[in-house]
DRENFI-499699 format. One line per field, with one value per atom (N, C-alpha, C, CB): residue in one letter; atom name; z, y, x. Coordinates in nm, 3 decimals, m for minus. Glycine has a CB too. Layout:
REM residues N
residuo (a:...)
atomo (CA:...)
Z (Z:...)
Y (Y:...)
X (X:...)
END
This chain:
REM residues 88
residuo (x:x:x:x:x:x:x:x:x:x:x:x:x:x:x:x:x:x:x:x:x:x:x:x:x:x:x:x:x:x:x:x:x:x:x:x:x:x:x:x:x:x:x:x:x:x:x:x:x:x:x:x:x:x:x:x:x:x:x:x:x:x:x:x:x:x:x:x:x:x:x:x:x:x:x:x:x:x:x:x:x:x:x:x:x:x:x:x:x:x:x:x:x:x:x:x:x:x:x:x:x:x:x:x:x:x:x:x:x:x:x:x:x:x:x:x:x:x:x:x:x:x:x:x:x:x:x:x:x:x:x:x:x:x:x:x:x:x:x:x:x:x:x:x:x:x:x:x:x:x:x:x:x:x:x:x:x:x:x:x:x:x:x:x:x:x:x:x:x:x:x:x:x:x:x:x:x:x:x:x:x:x:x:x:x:x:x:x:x:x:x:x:x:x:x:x:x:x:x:x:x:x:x:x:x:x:x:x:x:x:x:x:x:x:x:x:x:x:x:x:x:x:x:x:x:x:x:x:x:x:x:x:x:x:x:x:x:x:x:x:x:x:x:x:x:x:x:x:x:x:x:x:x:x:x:x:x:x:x:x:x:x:x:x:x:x:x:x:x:x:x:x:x:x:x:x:x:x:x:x:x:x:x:x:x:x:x:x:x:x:x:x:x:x:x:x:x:x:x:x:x:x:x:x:x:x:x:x:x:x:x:x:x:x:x:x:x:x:x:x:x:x:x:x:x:x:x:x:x:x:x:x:x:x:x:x:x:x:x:x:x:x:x:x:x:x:x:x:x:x:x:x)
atomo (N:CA:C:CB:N:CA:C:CB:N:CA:C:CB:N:CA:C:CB:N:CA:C:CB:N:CA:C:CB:N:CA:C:CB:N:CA:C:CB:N:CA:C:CB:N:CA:C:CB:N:CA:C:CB:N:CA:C:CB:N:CA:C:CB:N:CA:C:CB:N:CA:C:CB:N:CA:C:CB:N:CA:C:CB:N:CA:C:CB:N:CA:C:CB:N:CA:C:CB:N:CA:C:CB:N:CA:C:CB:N:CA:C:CB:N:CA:C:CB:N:CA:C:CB:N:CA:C:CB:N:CA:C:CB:N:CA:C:CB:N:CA:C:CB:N:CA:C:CB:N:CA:C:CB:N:CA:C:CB:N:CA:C:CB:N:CA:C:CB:N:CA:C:CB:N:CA:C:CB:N:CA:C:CB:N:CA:C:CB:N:CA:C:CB:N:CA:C:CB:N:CA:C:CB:N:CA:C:CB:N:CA:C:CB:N:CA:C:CB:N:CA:C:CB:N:CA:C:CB:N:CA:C:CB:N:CA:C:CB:N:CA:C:CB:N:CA:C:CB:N:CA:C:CB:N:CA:C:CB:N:CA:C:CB:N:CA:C:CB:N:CA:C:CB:N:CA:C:CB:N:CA:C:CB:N:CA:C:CB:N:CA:C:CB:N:CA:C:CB:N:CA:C:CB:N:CA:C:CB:N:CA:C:CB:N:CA:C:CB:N:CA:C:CB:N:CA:C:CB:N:CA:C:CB:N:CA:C:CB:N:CA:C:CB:N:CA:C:CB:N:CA:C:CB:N:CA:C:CB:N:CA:C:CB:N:CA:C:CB:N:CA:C:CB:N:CA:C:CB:N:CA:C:CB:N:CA:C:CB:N:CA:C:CB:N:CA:C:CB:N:CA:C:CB:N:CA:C:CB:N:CA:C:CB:N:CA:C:CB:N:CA:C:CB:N:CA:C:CB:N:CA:C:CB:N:CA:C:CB)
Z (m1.361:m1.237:m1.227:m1.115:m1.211:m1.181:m1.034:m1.247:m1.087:m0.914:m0.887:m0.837:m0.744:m0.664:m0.680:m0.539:m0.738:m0.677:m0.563:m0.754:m0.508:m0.389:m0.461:m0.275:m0.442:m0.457:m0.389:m0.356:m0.488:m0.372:m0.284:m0.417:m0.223:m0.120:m0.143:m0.078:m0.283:m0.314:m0.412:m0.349:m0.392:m0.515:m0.404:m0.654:m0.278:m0.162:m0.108:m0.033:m0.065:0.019:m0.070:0.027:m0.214:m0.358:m0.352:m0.588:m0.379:m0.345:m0.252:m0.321:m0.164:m0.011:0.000:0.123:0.013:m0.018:m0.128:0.006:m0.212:m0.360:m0.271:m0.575:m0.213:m0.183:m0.049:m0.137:0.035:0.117:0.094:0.208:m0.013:m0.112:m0.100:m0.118:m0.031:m0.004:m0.120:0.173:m0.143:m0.225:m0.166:m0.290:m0.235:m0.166:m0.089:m0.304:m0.094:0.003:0.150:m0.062:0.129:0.251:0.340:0.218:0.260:0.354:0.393:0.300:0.320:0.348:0.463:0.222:0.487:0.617:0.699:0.632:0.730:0.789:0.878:0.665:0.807:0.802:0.851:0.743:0.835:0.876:0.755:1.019:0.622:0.531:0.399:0.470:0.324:0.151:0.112:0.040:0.035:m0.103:m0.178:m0.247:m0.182:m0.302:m0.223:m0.348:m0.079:m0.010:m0.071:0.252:0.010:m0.037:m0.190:m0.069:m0.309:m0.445:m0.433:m0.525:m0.377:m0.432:m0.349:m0.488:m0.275:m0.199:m0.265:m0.118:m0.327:m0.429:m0.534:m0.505:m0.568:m0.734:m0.667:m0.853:m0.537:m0.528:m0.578:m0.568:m0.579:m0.589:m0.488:m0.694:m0.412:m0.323:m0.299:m0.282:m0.394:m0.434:m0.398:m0.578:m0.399:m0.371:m0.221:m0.440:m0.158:0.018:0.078:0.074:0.188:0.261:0.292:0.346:0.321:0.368:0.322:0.532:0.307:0.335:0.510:0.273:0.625:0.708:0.727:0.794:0.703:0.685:0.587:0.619:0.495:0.406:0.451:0.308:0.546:0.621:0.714:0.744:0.778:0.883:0.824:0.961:0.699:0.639:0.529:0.598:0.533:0.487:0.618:0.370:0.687:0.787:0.880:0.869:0.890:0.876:0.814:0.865:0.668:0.564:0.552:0.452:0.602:0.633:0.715:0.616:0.845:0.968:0.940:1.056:0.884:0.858:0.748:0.717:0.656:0.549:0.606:0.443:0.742:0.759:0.678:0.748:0.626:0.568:0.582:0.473:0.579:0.666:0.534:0.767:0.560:0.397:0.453:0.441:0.601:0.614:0.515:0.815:0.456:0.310:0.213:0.234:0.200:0.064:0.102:0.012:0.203:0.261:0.298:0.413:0.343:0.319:0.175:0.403:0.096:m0.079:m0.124:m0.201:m0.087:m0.171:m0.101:m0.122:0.021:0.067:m0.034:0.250:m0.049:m0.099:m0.212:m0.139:m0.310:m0.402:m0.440:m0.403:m0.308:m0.379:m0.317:m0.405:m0.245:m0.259:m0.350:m0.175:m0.404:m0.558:m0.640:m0.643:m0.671:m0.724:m0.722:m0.746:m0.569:m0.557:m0.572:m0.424:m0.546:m0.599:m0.765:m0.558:m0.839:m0.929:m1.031:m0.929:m0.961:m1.056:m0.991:m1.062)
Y (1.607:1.534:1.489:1.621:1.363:1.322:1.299:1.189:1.376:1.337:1.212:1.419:1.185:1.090:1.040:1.124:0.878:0.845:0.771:0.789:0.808:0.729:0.592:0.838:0.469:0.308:0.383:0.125:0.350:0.341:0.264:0.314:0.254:0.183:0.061:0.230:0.006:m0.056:m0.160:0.013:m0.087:m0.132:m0.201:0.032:m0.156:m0.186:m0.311:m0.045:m0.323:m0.441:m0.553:m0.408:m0.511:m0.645:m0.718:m0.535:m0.640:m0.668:m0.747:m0.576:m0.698:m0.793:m0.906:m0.723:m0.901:m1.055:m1.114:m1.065:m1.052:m1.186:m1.215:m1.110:m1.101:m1.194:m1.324:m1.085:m1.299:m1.402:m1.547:m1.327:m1.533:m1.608:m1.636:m1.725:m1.566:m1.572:m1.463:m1.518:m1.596:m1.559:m1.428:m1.679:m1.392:m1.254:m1.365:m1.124:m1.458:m1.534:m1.563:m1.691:m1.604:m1.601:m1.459:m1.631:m1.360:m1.223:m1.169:m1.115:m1.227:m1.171:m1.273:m1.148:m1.417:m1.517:m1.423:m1.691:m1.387:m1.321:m1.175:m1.289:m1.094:m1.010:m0.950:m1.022:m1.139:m1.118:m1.049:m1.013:m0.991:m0.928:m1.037:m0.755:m0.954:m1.024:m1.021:m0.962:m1.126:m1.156:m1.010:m1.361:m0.982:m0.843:m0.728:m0.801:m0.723:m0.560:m0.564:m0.569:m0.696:m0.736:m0.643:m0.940:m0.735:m0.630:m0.542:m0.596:m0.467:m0.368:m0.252:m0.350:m0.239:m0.246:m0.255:m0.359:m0.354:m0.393:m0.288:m0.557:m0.281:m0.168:m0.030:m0.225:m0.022:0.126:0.202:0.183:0.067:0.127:0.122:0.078:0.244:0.251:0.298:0.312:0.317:0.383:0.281:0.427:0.136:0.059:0.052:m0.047:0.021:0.040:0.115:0.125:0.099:0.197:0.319:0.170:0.359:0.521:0.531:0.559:0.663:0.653:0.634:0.823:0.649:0.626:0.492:0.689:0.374:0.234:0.183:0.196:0.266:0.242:0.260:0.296:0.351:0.395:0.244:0.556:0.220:0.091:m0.019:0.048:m0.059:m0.151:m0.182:m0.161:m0.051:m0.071:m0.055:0.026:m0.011:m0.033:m0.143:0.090:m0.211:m0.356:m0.492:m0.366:m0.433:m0.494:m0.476:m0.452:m0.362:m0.366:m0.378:m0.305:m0.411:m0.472:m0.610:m0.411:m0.680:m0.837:m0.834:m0.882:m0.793:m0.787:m0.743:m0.687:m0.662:m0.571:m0.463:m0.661:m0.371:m0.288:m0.187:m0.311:m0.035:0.054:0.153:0.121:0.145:0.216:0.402:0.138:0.422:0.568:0.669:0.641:0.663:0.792:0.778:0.801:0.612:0.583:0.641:0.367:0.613:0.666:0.830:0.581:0.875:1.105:1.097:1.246:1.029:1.107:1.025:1.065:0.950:0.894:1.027:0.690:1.058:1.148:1.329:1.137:1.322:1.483:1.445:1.490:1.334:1.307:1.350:1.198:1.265:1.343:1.441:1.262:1.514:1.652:1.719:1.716:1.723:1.786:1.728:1.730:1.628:1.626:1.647:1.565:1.668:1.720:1.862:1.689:1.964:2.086:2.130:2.137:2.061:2.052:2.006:2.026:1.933:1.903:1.993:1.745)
X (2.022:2.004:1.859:2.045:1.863:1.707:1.638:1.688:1.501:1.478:1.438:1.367:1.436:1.436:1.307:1.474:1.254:1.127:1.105:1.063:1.020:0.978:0.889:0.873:0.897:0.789:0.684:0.840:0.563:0.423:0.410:0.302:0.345:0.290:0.266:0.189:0.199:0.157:0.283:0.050:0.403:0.475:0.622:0.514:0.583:0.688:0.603:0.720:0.502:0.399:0.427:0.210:0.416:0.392:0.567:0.351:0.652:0.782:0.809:0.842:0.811:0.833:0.764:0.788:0.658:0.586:0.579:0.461:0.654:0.719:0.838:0.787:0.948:1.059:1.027:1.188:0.935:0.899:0.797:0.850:0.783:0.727:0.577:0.798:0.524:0.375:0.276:0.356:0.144:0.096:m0.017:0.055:m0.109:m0.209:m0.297:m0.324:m0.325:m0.445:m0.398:m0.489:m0.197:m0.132:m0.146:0.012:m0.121:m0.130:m0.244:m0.076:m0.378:m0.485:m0.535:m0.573:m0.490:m0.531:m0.468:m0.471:m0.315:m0.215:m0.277:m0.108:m0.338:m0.421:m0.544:m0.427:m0.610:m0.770:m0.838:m0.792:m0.779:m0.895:m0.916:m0.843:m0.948:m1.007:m0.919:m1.105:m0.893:m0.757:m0.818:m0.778:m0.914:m0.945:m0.890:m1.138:m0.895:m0.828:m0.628:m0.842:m0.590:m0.436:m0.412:m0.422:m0.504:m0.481:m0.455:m0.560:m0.597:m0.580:m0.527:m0.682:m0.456:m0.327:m0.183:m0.338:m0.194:m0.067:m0.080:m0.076:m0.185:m0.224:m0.256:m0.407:m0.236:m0.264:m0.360:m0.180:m0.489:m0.622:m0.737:m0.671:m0.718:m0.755:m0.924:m0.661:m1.000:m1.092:m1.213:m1.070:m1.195:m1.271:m1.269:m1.249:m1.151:m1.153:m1.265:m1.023:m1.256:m1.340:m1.338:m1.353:m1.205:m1.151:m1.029:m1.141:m0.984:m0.816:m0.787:m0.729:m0.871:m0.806:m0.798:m0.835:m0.897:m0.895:m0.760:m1.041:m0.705:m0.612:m0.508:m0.617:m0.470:m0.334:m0.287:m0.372:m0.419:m0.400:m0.365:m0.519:m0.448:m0.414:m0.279:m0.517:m0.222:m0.095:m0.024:m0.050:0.008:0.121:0.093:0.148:m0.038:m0.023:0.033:m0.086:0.011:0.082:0.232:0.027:0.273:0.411:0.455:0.465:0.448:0.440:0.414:0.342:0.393:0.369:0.573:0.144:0.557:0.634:0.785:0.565:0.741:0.902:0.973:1.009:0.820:0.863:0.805:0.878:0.892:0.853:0.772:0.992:0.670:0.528:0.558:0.231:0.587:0.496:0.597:0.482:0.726:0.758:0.693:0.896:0.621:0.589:0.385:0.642:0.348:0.199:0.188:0.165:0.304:0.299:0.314:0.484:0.385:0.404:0.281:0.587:0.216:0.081:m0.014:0.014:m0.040:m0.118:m0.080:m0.082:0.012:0.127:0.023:0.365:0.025:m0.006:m0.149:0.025:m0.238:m0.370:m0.428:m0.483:m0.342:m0.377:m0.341:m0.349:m0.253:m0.236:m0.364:m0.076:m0.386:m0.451:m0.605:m0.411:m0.634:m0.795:m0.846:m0.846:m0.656:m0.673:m0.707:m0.561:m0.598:m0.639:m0.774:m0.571:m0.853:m0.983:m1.062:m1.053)
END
């Protein structure tokens, strides 16, 4: 039996705005931010942003534009790097 994955965050926002056919410059006018925040958002590289709390807003913004609901895919990205800050 395999387990279940949850889409990142970044892999649900990119989806939805391919199916609505808007490019990252449309969602970032949409938005108010940088065609570069949109990315990297999409790539779930969040390291350049400002905060993770600036990152929480700006995805459930992004899914709130898109009609798509990020917060299972934003607790298992959070689950995520706490595992991983214990570990290093």
């Amino acid at each position: 039996m395999e387990a279940k994955t949850v889409a990142t965050p970044g892999e649900l926002l990119r989806g939805a705005r391919q199916l609505y056919g808007w490019s990252v410059e449309e969602v970032a006018v949409e938005l108010n931010l940088l065609p570069y925040i949109i990315q990297a958002l999409e790539n779930d590289d969040y390291d350049q942003l400002a905060g993770w709390t600036y990152v929480v807003g700006y995805l459930r913004s992004y899914g709130k534009l898109v009609s798509v609901n990020v917060e299972s895919a934003i607790r298992s990205e959070e689950h995520t790097s706490e595992l991983q800050s214990r570990t290093n």
